[in-house]
N, CA, C and O atoms as a GROMACS GRO file, in nm:
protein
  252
    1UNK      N    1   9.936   8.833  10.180
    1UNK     CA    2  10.050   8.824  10.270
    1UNK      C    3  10.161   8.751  10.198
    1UNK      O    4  10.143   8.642  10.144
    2UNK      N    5  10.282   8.817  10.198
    2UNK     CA    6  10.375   8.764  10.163
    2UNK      C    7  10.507   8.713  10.260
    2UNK      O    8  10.605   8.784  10.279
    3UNK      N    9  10.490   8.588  10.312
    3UNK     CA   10  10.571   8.533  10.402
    3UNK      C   11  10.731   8.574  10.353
    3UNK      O   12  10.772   8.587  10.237
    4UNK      N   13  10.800   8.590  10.470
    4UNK     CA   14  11.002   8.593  10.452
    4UNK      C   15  10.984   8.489  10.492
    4UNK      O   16  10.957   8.422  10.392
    5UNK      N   17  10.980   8.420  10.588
    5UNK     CA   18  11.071   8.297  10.620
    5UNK      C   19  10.974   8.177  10.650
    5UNK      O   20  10.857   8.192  10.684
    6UNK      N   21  11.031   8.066  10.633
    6UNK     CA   22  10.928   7.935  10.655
    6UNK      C   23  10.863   7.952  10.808
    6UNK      O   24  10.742   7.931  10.821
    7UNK      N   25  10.925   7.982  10.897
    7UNK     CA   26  10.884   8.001  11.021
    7UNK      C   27  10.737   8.078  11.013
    7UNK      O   28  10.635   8.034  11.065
    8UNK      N   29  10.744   8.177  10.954
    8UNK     CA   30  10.632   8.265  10.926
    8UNK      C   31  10.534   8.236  10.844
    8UNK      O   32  10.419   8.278  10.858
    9UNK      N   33  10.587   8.136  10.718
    9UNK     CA   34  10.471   8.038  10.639
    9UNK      C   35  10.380   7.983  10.730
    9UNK      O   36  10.258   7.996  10.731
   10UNK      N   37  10.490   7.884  10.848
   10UNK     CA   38  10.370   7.802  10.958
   10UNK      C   39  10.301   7.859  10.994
   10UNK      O   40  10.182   7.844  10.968
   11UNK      N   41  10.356   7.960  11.078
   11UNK     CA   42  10.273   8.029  11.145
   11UNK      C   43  10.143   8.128  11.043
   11UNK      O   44  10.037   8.119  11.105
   12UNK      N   45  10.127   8.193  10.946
   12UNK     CA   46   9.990   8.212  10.892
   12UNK      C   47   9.951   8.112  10.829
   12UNK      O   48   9.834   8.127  10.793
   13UNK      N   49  10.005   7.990  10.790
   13UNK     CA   50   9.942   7.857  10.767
   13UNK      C   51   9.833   7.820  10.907
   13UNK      O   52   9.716   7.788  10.921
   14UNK      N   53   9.931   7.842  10.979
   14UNK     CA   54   9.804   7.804  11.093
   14UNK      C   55   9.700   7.880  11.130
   14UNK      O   56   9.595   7.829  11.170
   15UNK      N   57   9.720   8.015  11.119
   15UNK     CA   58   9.630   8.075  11.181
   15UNK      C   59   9.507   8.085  11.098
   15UNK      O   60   9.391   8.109  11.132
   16UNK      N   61   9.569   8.055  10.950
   16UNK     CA   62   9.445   8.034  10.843
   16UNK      C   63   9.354   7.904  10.849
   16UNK      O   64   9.234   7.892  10.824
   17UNK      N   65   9.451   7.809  10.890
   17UNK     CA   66   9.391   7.701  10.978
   17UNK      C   67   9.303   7.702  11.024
   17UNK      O   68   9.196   7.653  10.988
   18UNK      N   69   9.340   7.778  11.150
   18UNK     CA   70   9.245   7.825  11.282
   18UNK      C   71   9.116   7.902  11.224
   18UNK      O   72   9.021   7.916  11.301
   19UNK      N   73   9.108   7.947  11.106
   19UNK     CA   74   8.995   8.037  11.117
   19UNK      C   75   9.037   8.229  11.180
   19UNK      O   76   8.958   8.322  11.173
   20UNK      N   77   9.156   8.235  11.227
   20UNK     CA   78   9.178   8.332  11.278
   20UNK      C   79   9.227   8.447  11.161
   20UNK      O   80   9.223   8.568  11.184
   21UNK      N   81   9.261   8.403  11.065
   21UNK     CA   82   9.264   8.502  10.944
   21UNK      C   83   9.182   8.417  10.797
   21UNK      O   84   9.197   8.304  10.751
   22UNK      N   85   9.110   8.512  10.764
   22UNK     CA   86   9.086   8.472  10.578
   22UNK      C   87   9.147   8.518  10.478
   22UNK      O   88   9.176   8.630  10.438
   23UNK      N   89   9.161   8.415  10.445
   23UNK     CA   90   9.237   8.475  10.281
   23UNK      C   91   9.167   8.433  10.110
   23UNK      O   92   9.127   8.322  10.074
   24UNK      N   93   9.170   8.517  10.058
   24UNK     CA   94   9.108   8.527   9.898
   24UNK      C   95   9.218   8.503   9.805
   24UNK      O   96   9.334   8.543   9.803
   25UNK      N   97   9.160   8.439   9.740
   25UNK     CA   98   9.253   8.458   9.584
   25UNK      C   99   9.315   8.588   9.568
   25UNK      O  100   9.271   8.692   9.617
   26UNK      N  101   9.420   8.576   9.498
   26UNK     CA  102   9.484   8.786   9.472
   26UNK      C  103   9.384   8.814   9.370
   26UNK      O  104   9.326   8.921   9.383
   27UNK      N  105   9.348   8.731   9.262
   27UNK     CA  106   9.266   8.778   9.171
   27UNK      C  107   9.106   8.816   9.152
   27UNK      O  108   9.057   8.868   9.052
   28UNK      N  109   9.040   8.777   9.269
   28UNK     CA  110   8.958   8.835   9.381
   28UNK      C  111   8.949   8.949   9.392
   28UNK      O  112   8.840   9.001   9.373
   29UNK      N  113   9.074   9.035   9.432
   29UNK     CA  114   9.060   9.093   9.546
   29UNK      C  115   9.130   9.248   9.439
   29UNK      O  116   9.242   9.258   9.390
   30UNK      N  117   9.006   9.357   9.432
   30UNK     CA  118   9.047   9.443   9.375
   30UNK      C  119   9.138   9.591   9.400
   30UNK      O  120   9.069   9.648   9.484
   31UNK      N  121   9.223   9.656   9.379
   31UNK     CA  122   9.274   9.646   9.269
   31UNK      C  123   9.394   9.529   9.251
   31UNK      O  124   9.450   9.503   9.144
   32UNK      N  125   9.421   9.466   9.379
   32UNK     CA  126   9.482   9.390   9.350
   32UNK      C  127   9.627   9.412   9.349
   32UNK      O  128   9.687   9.512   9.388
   33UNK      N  129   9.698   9.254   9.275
   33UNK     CA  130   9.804   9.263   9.233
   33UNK      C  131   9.825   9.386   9.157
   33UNK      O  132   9.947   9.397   9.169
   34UNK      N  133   9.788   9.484   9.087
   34UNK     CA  134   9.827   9.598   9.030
   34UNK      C  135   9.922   9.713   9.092
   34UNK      O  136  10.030   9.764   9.062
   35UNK      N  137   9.791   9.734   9.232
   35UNK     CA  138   9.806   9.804   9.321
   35UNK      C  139   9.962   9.797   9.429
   35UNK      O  140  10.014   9.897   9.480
   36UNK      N  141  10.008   9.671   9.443
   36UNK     CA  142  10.076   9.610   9.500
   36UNK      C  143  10.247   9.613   9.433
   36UNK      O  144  10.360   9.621   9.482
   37UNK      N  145  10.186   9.602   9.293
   37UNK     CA  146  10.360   9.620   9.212
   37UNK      C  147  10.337   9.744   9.231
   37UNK      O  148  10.430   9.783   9.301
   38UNK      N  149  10.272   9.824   9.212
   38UNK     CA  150  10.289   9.985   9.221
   38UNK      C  151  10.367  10.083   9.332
   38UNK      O  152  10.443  10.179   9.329
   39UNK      N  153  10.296   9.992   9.442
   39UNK     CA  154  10.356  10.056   9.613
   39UNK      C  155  10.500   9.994   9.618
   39UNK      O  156  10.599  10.028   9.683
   40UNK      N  157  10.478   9.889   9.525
   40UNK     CA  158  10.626   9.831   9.593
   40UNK      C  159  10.764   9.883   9.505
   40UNK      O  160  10.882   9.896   9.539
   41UNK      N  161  10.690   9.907   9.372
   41UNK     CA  162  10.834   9.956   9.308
   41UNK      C  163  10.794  10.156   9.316
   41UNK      O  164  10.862  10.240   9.258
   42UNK      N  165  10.695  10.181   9.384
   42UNK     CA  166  10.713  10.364   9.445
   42UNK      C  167  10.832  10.312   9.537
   42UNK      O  168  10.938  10.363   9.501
   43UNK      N  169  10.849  10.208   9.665
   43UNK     CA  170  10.896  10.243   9.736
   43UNK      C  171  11.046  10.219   9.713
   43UNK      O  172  11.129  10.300   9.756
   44UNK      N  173  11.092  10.081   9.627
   44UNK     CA  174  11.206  10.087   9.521
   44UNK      C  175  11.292  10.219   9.510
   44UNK      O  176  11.407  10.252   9.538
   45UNK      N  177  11.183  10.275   9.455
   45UNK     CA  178  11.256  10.428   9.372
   45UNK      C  179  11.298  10.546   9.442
   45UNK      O  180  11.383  10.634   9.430
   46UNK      N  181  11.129  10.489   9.582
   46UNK     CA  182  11.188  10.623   9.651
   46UNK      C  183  11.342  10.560   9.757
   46UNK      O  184  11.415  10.652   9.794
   47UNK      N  185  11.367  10.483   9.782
   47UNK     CA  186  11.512  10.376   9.852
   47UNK      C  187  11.590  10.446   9.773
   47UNK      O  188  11.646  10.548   9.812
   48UNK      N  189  11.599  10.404   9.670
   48UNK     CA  190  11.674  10.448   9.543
   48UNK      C  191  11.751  10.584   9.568
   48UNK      O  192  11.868  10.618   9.589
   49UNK      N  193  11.625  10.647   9.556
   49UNK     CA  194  11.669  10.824   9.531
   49UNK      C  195  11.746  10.875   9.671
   49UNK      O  196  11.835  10.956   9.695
   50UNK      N  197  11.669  10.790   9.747
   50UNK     CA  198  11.765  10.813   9.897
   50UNK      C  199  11.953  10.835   9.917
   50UNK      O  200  12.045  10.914   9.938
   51UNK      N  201  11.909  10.674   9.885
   51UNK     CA  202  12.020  10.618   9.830
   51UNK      C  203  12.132  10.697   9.818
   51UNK      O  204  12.220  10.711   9.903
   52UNK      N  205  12.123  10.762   9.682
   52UNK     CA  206  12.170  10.860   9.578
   52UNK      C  207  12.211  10.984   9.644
   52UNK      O  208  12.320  11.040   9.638
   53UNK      N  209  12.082  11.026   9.723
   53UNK     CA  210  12.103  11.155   9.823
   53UNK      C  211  12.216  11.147   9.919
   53UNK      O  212  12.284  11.249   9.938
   54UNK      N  213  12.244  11.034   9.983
   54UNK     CA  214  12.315  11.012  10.066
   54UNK      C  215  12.444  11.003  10.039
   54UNK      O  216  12.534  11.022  10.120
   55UNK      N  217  12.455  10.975   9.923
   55UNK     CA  218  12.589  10.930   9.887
   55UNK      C  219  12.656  11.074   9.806
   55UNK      O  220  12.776  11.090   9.784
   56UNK      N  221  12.559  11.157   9.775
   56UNK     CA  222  12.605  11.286   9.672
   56UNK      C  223  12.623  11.408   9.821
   56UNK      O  224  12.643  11.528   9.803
   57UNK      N  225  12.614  11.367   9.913
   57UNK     CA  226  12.612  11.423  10.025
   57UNK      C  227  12.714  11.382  10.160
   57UNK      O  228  12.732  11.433  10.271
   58UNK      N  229  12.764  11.274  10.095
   58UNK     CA  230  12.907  11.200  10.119
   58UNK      C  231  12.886  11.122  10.281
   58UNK      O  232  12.968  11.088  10.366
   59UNK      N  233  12.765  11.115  10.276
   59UNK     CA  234  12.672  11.029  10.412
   59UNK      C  235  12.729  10.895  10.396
   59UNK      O  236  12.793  10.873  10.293
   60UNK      N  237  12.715  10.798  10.486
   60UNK     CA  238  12.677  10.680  10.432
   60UNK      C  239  12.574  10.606  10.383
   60UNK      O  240  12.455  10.634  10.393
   61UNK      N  241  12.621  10.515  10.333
   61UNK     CA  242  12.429  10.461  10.248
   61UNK      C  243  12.435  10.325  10.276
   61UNK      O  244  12.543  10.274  10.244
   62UNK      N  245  12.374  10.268  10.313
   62UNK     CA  246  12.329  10.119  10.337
   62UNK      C  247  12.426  10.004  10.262
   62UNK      O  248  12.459   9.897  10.314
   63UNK      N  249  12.459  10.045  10.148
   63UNK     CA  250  12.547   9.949  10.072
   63UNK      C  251  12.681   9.986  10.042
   63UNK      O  252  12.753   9.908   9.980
   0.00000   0.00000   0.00000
């Protein structure tokens, strides 16, 4: 889990607390961090290409 905001740190701080979630080392846990840069820069690229589409199509685009 990767917390955005401190609010959200507390809160799975606690609940890991509580016993209500477990958590492992990343290096544990297979495939892992690998798996994780992978999905995240597919989804990068596919934003990206969107992106691109939108704008060669004279849409607006997010930025």
């Amino acid at each position: 889990v990767f917390t955005r905001t401190d609010n959200g740190a507390d809160i799975f701080t606690a609940a890991v607390e509580a016993g209500v979630i477990e958590t492992k080392p990343m290096d544990d846990v297979k495939p892992g961090l690998e798996l994780l840069e992978k999905l995240a820069n597919g989804k990068k690229d596919k934003g990206q290409k969107e992106i691109e589409r939108r704008v060669n199509m004279g849409l607006p685009s997010p930025f």
